[in-house]
N, C-alpha and C positions, 0 to 999 in steps of 0.2 A: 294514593297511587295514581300515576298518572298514566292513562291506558286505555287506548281507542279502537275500534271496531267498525270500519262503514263497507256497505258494499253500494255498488252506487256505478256509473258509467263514464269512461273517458268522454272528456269536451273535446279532447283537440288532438292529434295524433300524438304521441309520445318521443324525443328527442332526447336521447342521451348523449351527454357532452362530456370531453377530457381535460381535467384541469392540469395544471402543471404539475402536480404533485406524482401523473398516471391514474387517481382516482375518477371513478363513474360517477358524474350526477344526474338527476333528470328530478326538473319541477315541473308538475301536473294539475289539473285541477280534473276531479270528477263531481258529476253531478251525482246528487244525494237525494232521492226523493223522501218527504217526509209521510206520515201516517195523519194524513189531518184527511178532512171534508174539502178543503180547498187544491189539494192534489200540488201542495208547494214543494219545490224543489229545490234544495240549498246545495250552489256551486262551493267550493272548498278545496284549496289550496294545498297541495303534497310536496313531495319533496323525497326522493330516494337517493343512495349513494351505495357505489361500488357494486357486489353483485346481486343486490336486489332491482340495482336502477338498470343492471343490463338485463335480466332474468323480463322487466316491464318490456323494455324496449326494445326486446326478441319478440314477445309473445304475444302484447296486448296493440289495440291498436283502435283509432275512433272509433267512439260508439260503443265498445265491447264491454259488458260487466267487468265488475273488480273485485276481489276481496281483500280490503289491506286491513291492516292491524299495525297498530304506533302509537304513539307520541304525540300529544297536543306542546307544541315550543313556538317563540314569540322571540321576535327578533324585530331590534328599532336599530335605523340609521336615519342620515341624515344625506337628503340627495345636494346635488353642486347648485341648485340656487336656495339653501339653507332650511327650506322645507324636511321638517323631523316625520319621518314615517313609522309607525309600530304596526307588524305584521303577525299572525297567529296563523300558524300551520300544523299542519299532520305529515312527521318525520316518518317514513313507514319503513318499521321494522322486517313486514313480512308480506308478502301478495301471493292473492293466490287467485285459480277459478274460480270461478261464482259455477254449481254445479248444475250441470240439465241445461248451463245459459251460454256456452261454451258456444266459440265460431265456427267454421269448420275448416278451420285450422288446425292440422296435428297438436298435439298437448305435448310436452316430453314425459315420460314417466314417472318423474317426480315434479307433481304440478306445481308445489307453493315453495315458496324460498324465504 
C-alpha cells in the first residue's frame, strides 16, 4: 500500500494556480523534522489539486504546521536541453491542522479536507 503521513511546516507561502482544464493545483514543500540526536530536517516536495489545493491555499500560510496525508508518485521528464530528471513527491490526498499548533487565524468548521 502506498500511504503517507507527515506533519511538518510550510517553506514558502502557498500558491494556487489555474490550469486550463479550470482545475486547482499547488506544489509545496514542507519541512519535515526528523527524531534523531542531530535535529535533521527533511524538506519534501507536495503537490495538491482541486479542492484540497484550495482548502491549503485559503488557510495555511509560511511557516504554519501541516497535517497531510497521500501518496508517495514519481514522475521523470526530460527538460529542453535534454537533461532526464526523475522527481519523487507526496500527492496529498487530505490536509488538515496540526492541533494546539494552529495560527490565529479563524479555522472553518470543518478543519481537514
Amino acid at each position: 500500500m502506498n500511504s503517507v503521513e507527515l506533519i511538518g511546516r510550510l517553506v514558502y507561502e502557498p500558491e494556487v494556480k489555474k490550469i486550463e482544464s479550470g482545475s486547482s493545483v499547488l506544489s509545496l514543500r514542507i519541512a519535515v523534522p526528523r527524531n534523531d540526536k542531530a535535529k535533521t530536517t527533511d524538506f519534501i516536495n507536495c503537490q495538491a489539486w482541486d479542492k484540497t489545493a484550495d482548502f491549503i491555499g485559503k488557510y495555511f500560510h509560511k511557516g504554519d504546521p501541516i497535517d497531510i496525508t497521500g501518496r508517495l508518485q514519481n514522475k521523470s521528464y526530460e527538460k529542453q536541453d535534454g537533461t532526464k530528471v526523475a522527481e519523487t513527491f507526496v500527492y496529498i490526498k487530505e490536509a488538515a491542522f496540526v492541533p494546539g499548533k494552529t495560527n490565529n487565524q479563524s479555522e472553518p468548521e470543518d478543519y481537514s479536507i
